[in-house]
MOPAC internal coordinates of N, CA, C and O (Angstrom, degrees):
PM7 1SCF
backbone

  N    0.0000 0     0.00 0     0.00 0    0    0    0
  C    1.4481 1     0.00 0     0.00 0    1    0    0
  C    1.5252 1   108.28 1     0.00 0    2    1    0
  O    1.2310 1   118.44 1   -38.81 1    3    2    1
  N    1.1911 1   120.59 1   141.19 1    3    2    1
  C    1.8927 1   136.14 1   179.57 1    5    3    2
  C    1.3083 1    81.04 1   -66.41 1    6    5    3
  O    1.2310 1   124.68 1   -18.83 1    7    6    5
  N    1.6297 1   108.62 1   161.17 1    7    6    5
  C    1.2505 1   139.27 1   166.19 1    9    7    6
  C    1.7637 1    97.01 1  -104.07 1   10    9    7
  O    1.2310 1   134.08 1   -24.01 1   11   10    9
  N    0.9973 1    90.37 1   155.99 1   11   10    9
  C    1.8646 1   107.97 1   170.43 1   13   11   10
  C    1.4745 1   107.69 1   -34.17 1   14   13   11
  O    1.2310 1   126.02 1   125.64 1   15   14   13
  N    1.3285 1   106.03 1   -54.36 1   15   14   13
  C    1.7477 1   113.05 1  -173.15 1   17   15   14
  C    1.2548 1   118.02 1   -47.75 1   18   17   15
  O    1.2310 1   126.78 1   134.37 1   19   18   17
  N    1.5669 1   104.57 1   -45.63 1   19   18   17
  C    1.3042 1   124.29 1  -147.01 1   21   19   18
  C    1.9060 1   110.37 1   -97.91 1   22   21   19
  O    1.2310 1   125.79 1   176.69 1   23   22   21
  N    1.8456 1   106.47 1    -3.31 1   23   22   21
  C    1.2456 1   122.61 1   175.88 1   25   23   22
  C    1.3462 1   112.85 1   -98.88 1   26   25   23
  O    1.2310 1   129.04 1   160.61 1   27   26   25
  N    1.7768 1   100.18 1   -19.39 1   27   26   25
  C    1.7743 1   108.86 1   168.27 1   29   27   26
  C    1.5469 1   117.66 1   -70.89 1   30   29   27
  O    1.2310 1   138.59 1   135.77 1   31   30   29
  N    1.7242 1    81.57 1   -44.23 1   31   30   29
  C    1.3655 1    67.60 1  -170.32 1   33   31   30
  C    1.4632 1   122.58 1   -80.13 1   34   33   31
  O    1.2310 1   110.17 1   159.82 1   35   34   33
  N    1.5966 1   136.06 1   -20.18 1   35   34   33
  C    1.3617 1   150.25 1   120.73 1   37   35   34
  C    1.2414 1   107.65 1    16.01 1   38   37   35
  O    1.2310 1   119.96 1   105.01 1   39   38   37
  N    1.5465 1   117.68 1   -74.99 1   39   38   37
  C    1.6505 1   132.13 1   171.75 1   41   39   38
  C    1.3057 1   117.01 1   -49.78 1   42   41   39
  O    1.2310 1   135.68 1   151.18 1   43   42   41
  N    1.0735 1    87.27 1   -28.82 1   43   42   41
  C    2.0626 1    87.50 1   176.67 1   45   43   42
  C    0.9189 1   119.40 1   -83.40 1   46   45   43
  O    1.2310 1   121.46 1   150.99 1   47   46   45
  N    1.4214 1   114.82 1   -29.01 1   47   46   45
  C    1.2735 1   113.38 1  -165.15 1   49   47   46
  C    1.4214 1   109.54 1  -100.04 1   50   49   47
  O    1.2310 1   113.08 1   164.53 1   51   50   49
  N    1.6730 1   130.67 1   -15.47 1   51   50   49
  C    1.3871 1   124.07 1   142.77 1   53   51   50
  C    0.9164 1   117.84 1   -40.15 1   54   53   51
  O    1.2310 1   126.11 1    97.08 1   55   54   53
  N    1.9315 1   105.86 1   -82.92 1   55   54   53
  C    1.9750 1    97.55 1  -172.32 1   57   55   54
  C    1.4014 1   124.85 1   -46.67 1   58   57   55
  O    1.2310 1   116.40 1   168.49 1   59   58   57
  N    1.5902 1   124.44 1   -11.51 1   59   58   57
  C    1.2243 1   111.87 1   178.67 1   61   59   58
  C    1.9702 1   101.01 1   -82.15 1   62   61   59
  O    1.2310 1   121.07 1   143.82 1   63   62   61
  N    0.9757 1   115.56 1   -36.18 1   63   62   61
  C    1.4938 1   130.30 1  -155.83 1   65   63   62
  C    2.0380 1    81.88 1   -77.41 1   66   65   63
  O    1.2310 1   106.86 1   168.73 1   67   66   65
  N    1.0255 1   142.06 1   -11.27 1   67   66   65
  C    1.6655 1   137.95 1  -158.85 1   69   67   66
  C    1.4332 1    89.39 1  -131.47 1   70   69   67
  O    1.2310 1   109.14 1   134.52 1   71   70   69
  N    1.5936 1   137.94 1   -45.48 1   71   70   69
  C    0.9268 1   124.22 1  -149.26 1   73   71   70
  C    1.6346 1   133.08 1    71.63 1   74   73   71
  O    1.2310 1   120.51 1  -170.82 1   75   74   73
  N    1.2898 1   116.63 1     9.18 1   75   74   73
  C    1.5903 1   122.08 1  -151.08 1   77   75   74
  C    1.5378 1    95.69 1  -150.22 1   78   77   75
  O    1.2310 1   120.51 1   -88.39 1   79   78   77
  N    0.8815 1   116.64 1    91.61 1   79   78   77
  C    1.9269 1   120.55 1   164.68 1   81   79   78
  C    1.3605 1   105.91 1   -33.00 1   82   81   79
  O    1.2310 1   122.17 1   112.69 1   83   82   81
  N    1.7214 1   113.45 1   -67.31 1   83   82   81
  C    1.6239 1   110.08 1  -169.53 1   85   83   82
  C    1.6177 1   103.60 1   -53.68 1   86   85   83
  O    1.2310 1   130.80 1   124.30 1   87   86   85
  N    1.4086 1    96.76 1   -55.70 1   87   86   85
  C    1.8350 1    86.19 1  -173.28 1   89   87   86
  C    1.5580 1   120.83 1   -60.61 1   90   89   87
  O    1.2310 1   122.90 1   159.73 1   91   90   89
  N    1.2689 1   112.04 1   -20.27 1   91   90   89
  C    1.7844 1   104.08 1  -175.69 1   93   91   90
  C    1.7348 1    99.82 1   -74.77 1   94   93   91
  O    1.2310 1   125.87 1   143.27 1   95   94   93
  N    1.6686 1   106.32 1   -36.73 1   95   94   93
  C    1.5458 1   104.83 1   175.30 1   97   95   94
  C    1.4194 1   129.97 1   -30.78 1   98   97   95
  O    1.2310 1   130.61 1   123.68 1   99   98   97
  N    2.1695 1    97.13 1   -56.32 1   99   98   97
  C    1.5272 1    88.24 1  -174.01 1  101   99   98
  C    1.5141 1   112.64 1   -80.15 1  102  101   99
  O    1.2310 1   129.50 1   153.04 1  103  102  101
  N    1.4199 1    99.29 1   -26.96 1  103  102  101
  C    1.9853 1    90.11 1   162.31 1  105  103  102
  C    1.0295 1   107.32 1   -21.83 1  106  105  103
  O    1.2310 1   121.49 1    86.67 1  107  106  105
  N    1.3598 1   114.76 1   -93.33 1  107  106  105
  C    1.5441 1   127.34 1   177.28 1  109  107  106
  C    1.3270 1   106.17 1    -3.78 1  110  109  107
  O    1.2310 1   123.93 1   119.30 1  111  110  109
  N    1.4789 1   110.06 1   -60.70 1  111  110  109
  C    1.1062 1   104.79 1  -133.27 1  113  111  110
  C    1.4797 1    89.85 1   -95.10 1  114  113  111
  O    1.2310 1   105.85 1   152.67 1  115  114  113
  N    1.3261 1   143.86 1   -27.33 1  115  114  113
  C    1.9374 1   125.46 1   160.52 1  117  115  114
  C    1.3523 1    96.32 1   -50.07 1  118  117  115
  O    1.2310 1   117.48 1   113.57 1  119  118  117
  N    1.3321 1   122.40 1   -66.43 1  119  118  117
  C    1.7616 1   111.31 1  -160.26 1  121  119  118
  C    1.4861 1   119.95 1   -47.64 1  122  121  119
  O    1.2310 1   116.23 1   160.48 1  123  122  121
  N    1.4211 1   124.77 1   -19.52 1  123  122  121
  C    1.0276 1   119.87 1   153.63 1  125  123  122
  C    1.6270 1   132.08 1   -83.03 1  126  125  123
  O    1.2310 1   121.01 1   177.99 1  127  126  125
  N    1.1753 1   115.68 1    -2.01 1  127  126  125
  C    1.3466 1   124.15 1  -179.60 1  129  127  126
  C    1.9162 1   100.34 1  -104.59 1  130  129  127
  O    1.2310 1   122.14 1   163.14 1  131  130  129
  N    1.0144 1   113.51 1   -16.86 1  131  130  129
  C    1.5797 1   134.36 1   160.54 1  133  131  130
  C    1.6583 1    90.22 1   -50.46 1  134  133  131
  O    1.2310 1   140.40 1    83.29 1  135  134  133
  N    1.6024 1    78.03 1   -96.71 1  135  134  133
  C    1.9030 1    82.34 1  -171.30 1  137  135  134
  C    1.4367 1   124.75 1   -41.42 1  138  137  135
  O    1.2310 1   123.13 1   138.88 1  139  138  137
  N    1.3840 1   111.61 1   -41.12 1  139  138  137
  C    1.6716 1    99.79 1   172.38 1  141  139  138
  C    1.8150 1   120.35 1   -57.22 1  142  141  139
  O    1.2310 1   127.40 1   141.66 1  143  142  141
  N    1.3242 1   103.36 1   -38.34 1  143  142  141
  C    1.9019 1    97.07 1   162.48 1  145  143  142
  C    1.1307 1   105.39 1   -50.51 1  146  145  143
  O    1.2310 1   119.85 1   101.76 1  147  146  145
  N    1.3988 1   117.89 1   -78.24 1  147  146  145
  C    1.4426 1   115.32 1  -178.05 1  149  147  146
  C    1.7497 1   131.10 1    -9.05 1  150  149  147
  O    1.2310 1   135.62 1   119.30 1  151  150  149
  N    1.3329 1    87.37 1   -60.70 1  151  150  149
  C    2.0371 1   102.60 1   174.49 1  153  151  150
  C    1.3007 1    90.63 1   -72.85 1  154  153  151
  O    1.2310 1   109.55 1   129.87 1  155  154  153
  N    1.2982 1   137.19 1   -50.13 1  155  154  153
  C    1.7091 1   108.47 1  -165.11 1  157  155  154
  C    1.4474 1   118.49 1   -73.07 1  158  157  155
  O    1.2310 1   121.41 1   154.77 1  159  158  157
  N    1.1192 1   114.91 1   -25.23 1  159  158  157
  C    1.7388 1   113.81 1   174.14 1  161  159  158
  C    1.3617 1   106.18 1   -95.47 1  162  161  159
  O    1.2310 1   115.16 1  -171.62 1  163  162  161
  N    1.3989 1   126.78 1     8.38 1  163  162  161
  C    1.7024 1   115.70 1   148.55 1  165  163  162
  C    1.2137 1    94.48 1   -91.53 1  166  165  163
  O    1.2310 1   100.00 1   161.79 1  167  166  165
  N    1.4867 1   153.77 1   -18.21 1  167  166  165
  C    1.4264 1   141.00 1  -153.20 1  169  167  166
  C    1.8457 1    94.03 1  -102.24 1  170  169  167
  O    1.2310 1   125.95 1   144.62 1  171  170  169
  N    1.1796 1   106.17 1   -35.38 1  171  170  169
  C    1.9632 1   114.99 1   173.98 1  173  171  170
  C    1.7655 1    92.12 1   -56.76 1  174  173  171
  O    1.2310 1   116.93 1   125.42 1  175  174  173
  N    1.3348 1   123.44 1   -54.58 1  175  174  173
  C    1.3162 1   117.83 1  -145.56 1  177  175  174
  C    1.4111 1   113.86 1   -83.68 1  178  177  175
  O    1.2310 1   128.98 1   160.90 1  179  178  177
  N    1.2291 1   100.31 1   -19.10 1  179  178  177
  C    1.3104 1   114.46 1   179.75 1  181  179  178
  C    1.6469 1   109.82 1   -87.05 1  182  181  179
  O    1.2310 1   116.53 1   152.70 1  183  182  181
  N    1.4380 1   124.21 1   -27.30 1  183  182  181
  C    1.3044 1   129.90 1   157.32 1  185  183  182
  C    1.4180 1   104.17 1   -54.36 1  186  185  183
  O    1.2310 1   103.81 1   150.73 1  187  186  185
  N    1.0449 1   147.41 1   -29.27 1  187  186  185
  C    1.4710 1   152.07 1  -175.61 1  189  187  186
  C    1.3799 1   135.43 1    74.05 1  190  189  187
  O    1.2310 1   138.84 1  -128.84 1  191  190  189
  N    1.4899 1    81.08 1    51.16 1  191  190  189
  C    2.1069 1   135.91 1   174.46 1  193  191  190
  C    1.3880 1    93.51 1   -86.56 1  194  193  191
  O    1.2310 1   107.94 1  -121.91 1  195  194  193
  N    1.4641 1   140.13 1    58.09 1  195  194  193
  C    1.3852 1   137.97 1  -157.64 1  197  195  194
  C    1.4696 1    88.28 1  -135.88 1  198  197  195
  O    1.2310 1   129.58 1   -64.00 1  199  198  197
  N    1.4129 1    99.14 1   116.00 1  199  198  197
  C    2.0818 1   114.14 1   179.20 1  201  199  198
  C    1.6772 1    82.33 1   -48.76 1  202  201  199
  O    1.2310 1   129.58 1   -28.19 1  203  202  201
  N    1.8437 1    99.13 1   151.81 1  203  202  201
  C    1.7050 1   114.15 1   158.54 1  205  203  202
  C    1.4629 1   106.77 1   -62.26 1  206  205  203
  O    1.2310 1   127.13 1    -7.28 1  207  206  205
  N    1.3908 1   103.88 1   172.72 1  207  206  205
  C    1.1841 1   113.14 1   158.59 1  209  207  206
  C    1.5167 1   131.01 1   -63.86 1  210  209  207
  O    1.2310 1   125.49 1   133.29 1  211  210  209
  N    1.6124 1   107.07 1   -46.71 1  211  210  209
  C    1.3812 1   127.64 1   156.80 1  213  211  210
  C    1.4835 1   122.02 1   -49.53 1  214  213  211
  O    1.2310 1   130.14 1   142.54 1  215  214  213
  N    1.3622 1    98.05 1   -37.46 1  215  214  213
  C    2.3810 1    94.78 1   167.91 1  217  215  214
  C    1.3796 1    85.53 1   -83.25 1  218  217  215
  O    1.2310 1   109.15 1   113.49 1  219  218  217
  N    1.1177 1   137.94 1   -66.51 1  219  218  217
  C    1.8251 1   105.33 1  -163.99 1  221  219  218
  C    1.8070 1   118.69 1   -61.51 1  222  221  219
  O    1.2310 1   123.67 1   141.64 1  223  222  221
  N    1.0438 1   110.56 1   -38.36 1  223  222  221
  C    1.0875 1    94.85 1   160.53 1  225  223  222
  C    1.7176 1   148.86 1   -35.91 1  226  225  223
  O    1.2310 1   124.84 1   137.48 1  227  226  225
  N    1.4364 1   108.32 1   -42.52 1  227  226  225
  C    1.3763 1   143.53 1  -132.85 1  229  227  226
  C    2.1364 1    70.08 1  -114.75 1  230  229  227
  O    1.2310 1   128.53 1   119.39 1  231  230  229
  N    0.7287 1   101.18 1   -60.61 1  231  230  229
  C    2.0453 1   126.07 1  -173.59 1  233  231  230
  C    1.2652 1    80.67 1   -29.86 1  234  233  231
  O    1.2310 1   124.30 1    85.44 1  235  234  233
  N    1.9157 1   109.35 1   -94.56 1  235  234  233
  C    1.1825 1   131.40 1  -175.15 1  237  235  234
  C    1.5821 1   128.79 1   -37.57 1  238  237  235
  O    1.2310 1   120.16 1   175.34 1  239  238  237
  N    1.6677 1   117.29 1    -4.66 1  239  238  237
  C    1.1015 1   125.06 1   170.29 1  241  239  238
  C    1.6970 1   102.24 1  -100.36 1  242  241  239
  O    1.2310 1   125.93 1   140.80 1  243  242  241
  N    1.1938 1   106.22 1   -39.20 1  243  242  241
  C    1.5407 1    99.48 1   163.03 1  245  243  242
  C    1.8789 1   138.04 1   -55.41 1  246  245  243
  O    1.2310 1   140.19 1   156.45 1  247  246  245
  N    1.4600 1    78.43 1   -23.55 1  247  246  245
  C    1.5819 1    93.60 1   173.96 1  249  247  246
  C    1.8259 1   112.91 1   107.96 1  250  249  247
  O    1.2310 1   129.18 1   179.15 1  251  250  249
  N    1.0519 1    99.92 1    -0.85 1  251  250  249
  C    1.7499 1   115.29 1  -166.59 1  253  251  250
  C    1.5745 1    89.29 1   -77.45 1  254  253  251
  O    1.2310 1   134.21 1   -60.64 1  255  254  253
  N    1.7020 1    90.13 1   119.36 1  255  254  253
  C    1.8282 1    99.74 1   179.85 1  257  255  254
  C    1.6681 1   118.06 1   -77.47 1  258  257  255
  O    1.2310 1   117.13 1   -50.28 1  259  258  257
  N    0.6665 1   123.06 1   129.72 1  259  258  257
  C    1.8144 1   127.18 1   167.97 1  261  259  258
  C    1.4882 1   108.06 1    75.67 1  262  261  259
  O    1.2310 1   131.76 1  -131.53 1  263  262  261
  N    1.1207 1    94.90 1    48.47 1  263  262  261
  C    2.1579 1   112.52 1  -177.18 1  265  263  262
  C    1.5359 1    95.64 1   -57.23 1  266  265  263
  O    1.2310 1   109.74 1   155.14 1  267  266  265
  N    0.9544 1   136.86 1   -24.86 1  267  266  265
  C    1.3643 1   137.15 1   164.33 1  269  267  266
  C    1.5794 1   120.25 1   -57.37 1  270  269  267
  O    1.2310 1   125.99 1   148.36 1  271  270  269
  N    1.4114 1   106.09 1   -31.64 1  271  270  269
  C    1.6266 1   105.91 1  -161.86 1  273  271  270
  C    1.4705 1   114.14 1  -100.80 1  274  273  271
  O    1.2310 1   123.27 1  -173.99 1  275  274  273
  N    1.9315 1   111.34 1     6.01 1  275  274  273
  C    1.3064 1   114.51 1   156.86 1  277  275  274
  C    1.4662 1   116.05 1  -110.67 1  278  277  275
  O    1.2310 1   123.99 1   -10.57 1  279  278  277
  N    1.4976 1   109.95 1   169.43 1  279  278  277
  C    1.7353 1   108.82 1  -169.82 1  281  279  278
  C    1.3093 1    85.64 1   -84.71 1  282  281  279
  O    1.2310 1   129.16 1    -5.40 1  283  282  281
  N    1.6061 1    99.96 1   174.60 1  283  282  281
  C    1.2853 1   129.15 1   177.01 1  285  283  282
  C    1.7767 1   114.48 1   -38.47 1  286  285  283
  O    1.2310 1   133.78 1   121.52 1  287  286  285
  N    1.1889 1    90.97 1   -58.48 1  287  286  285
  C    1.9180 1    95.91 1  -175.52 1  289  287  286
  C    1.4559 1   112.95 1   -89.33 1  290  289  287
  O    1.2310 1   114.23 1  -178.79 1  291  290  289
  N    1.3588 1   128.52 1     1.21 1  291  290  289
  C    1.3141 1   138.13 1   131.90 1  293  291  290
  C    1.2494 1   120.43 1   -46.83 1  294  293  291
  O    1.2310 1   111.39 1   121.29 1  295  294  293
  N    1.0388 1   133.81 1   -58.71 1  295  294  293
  C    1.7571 1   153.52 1  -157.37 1  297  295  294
  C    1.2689 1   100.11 1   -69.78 1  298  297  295
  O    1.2310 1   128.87 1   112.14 1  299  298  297
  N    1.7575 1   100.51 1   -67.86 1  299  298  297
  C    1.3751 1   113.81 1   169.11 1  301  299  298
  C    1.8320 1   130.67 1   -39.38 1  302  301  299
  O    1.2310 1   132.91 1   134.44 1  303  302  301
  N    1.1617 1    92.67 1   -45.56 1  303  302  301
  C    1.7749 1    92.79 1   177.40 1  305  303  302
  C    1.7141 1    99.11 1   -78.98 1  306  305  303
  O    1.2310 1   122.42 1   124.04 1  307  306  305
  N    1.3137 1   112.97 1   -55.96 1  307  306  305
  C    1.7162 1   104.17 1   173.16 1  309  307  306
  C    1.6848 1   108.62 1   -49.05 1  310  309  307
  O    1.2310 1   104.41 1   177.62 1  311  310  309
  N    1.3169 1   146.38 1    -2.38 1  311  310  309
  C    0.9814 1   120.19 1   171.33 1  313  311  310
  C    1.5880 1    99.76 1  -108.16 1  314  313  311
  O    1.2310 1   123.44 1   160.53 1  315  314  313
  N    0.8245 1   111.00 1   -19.47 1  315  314  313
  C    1.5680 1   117.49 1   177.54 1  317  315  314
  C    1.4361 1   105.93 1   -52.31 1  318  317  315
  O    1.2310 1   120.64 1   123.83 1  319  318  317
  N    1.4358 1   116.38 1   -56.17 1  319  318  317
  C    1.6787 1   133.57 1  -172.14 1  321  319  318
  C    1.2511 1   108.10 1   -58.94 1  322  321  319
  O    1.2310 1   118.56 1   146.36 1  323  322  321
  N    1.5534 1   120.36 1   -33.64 1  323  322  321
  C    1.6253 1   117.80 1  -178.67 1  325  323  322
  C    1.3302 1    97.30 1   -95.95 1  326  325  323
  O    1.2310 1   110.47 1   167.25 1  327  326  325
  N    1.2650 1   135.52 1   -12.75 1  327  326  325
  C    1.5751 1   113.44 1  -178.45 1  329  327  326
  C    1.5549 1   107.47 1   -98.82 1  330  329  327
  O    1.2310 1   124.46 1   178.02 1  331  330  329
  N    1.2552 1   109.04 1    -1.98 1  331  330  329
  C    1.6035 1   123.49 1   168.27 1  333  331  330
  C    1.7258 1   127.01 1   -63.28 1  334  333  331
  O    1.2310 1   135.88 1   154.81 1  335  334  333
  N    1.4655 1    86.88 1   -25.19 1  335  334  333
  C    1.6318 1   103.46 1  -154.69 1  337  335  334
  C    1.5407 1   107.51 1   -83.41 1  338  337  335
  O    1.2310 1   120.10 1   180.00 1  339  338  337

């Protein structure tokens, strides 16, 4: 995780890299809505919402990349959608 410093300086270094305050803002502002998914599907997985071996498996024959990096009932509806098609 960034320290305070290191999210300033982050910010700076968008709006300088865009030129545009509003636009570096909403940057900001997905990359933090990024990271908040992030913590909630480590906080699911760690509840032990962790796809089987058999859905990643079964995933990875489907072609579904990083079958590991959704929970169980994630996986599940993504495999649902490709076996739908």
């Amino acid at each position: 995780m960034k320290t305070d410093m290191e999210w300033i300086d982050f910010a700076e270094s968008v709006k300088t890299k865009l030129g545009d305050g509003p636009l570096a803002a909403q940057v900001l502002h997905e990359v933090g809505k990024d990271l908040r998914m992030k913590d909630m599907n480590e906080s699911r997985k760690a509840a032990g919402n962790e796809p089987t071996e058999k859905q990643i498996s079964y995933a990875k024959k489907l072609g579904i990349e990083k079958p590991g990096s959704y929970t169980k009932d994630e996986l599940s509806n993504k495999i649902d959608e490709i076996v739908k098609k």
